[in-house]
N, C-alpha and C positions, 0 to 999 in steps of 0.2 A: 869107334864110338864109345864115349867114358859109360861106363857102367852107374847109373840113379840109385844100385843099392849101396846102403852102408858097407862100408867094411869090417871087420872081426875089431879091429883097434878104433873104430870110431863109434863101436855099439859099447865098447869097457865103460867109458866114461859114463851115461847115463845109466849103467845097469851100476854101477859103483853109488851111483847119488841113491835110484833107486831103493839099493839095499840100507842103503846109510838112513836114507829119509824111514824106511819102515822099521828100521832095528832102532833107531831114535823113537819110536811110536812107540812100537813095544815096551822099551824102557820107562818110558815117561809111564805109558798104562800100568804098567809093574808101580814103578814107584808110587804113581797115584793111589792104587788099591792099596798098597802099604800104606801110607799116611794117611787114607780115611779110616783104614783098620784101626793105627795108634789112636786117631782121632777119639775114635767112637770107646778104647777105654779109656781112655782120659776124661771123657765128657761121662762117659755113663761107668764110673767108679762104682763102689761102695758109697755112702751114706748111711748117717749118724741118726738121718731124720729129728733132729733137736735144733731146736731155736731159743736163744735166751729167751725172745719175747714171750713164749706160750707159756700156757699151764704145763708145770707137770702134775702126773694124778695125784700125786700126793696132798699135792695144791687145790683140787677139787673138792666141792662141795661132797660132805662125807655122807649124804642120799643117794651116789652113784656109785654103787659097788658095780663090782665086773667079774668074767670069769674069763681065762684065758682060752684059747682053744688054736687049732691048726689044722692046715691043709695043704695038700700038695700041689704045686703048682710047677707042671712040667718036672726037671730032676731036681728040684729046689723043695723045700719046708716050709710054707710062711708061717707065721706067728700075729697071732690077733686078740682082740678081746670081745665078749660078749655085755653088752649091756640090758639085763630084762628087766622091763615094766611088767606091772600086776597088770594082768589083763591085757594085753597090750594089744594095740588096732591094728600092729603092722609092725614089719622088720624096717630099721631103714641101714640102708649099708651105704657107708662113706668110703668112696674111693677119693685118696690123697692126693694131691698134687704130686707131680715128679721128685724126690727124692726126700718128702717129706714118711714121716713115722705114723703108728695109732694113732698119739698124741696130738694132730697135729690141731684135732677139730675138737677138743675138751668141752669148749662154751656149750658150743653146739650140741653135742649131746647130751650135756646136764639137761637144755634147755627139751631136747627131743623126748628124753627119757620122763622128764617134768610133766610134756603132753600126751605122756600115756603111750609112747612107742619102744619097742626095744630097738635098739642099733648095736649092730656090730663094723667093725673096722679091721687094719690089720700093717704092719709093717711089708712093704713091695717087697718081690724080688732084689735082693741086692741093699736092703734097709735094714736097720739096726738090728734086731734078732731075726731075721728075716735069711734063710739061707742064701748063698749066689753069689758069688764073686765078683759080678758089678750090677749096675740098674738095666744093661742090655741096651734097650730104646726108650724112643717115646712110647713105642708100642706095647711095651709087657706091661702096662697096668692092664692094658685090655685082654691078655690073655689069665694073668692074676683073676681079675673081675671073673674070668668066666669061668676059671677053675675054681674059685666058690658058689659060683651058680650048681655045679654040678657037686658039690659037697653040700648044698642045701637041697640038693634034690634028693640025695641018699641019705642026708641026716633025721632023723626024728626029731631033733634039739630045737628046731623051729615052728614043728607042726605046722607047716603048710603057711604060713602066717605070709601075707600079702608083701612082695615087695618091692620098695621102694628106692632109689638110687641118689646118691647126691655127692655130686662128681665134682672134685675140682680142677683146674688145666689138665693135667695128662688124665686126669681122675673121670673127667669132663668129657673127654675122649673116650674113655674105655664103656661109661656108661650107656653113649647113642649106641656104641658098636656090637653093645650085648641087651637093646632095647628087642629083641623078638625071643629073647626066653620065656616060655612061659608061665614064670612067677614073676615077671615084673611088672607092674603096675604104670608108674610113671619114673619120670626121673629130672633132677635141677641138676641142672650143668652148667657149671660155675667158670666164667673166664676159660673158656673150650674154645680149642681148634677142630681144625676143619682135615684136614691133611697134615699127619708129622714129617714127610720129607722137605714139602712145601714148604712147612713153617721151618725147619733146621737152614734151607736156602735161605730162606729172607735173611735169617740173622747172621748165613755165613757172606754175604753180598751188603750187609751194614758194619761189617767188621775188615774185609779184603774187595769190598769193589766187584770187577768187572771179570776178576780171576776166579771169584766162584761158579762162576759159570762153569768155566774150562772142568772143575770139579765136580762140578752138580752128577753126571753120570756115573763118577765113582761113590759118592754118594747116596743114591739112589741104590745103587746097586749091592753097596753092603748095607743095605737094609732089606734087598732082597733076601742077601746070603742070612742075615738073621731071623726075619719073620715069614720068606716067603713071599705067595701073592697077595697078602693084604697088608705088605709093608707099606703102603703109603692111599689105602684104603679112606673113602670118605666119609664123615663122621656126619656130615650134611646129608648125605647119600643113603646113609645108615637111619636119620631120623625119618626122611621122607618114604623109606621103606613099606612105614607101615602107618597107624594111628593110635601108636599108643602117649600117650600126653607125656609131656617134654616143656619145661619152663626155661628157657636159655636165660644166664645172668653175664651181662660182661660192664664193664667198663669203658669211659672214652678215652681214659687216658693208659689204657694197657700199653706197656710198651714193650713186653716179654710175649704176648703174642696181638699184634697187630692188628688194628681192625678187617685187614683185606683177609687176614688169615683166620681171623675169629667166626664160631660160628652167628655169633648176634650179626654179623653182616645183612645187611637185606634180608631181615628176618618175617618181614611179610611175604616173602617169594616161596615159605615150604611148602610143599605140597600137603604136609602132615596137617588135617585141621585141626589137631589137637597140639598144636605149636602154640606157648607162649613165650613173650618176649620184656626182659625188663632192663632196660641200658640206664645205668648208672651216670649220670654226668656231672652229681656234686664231687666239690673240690677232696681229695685222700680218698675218697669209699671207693672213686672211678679207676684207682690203679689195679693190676694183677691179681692181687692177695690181699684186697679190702676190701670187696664188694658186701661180706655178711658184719662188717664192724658198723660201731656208731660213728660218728666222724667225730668226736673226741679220742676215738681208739686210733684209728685211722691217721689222725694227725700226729700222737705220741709215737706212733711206731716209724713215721717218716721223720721225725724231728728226733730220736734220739740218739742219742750220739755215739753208743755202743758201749761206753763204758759206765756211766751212770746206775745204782740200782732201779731194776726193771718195778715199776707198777705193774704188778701182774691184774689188777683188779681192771684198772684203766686201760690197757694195752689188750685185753681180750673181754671188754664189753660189745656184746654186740647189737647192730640196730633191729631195735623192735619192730618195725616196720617190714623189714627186709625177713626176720623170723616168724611175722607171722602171715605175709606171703609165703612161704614156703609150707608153713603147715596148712595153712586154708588150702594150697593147692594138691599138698599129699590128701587132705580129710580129702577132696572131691576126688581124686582118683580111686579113694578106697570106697566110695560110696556107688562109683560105677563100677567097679572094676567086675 
């Protein structure tokens, strides 16, 4: 009677595919974690944090003096500036977009410091005097942000003074995810996401398809190896946490971070009752990095053509309307606060 089991020479072949198929696995995961590794310095370099378009302070109105100052953030330096008003109602701290500088919000602070508040700012991780070898993620502005919470808790330099947050894209992020400190009052979160890995997938699946998928789990995962368990942490999650007031601003025409990904998405579903919401839909203000201009600014900066001399006057005017929503909304948080 023929024997039903294999033989030793009829089991080689499938233990050969076998190993082949899992030692091809291996490899491909190897190579994959190395090319998200390269990825993520490439993407998250050093920056210059400079824009031809902006102010530089030299260029600022000469009633904003500043004083520089620093703090440690993680094994890194940062580098910032102080801006004080007489008397002032409130701190407001500007956390920058992703690889932007102090500079980057000038109007804005003349304009802040004009309503009687002090603000300070500061060069990220990995930004122009800014120690750090690159930007890291999306996520070190939020641990930046937090490591000046805890320098404004040990400083005297602020006296206690109420404050305030005004975030923009990664800036945007860092601000909900450090909203239960308690010196913060409120905060405007400016063209903010919702999740950084989320948002890094969209844009690698509009640029390679169907293949970023196959990568999404190497990706995810060096941002474990970077941040940890709040590398892909919800900033929506973070607002409804608690009820401290939060005015989300985004745009309909963002295309750097997506409606699905923004937090203005279905902005009436947070749980936070202290959630406001202001979605942009006039033509230049509704993109990324327009939403605080007038749409005369807004348009010169999409229209020009990079080599022209800059109007700096025109190119960082911003809409009055959109600033004096922001201050009505800081005056009432500091009225309840």
């Amino acid at each position: 009677m023929a024997s039903l089991t294999p033989t030793t020479k009829q089991k080689h072949p499938v233990r050969r595919a076998l190993c082949f198929a899992l030692g091809a696995l291996l490899l491909y995961c190897a190579l994959s974690m190395a090319a998200s590794a390269v990825v993520f310095r490439v993407l998250f370099a050093r920056r210059t944090g400079l824009s031809p378009l902006r102010y530089t302070y030299a260029e600022l109105h000469p009633d904003c003096p500043r004083t520089a100052f620093s703090f440690p953030s993680g094994q890194n330096t940062l580098s910032g500036y102080r801006y004080d008003a007489v008397n002032p109602k409130g701190l407001i701290v500007i956390v920058n977009g992703f690889g932007d500088g102090a500079d980057a919000h000038l109007s804005e602070i003349a304009a802040f410091t004009e309503a009687g508040w002090s603000v300070v700012t500061w060069d990220a991780t990995g930004v122009g005097s800014s120690g750090g070898r690159g930007t890291i993620g999306l996520q070190q502005s939020a641990r930046d942000l937090a490591a000046f919470l805890t320098c404004y808790e040990q400083s005297g330099a602020w006296n206690g003074l109420p404050v305030m947050l005004y975030g923009h894209s990664a800036g945007a992020y860092a601000a909900a995810q450090n909203l239960r400190h308690p010196a913060v009052c409120a905060a405007v979160c400016i063209s903010g996401f919702d999740r950084p890995v989320s948002l890094m997938y969209e844009h690698a699946k509009r640029r390679v398809g169907f293949p970023a998928a196959l990568q999404y789990p190497f990706l995810a995962l060096e941002n474990v190896f970077l941040f940890g368990a709040d590398a892909n942490a919800s900033a929506r999650g973070a607002i409804d946490a608690g009820d401290t007031p939060v005015l989300i601003v985004g745009g309909d025409s963002d295309d750097l971070v997506p409606y699905e990904n923004s937090l203005i998405r279905d902005s009436e579903t947070y749980r936070n009752p202290n959630v406001k919401s202001l979605l942009i839909t006039s033509a230049y203000r509704s993109e990324h990095s327009t939403p605080w201009l007038s749409v005369g600014a807004a348009r010169y900066r999409a229209e020009w053509n990079g080599t022209d001399p800059v109007d700096k006057a025109l190119a960082n005017e911003l809409d009055p309307v959109f600033l004096q929503t922001v201050l009505q909304f800081f005056e009432h948080a500091r009225t309840v606060s």
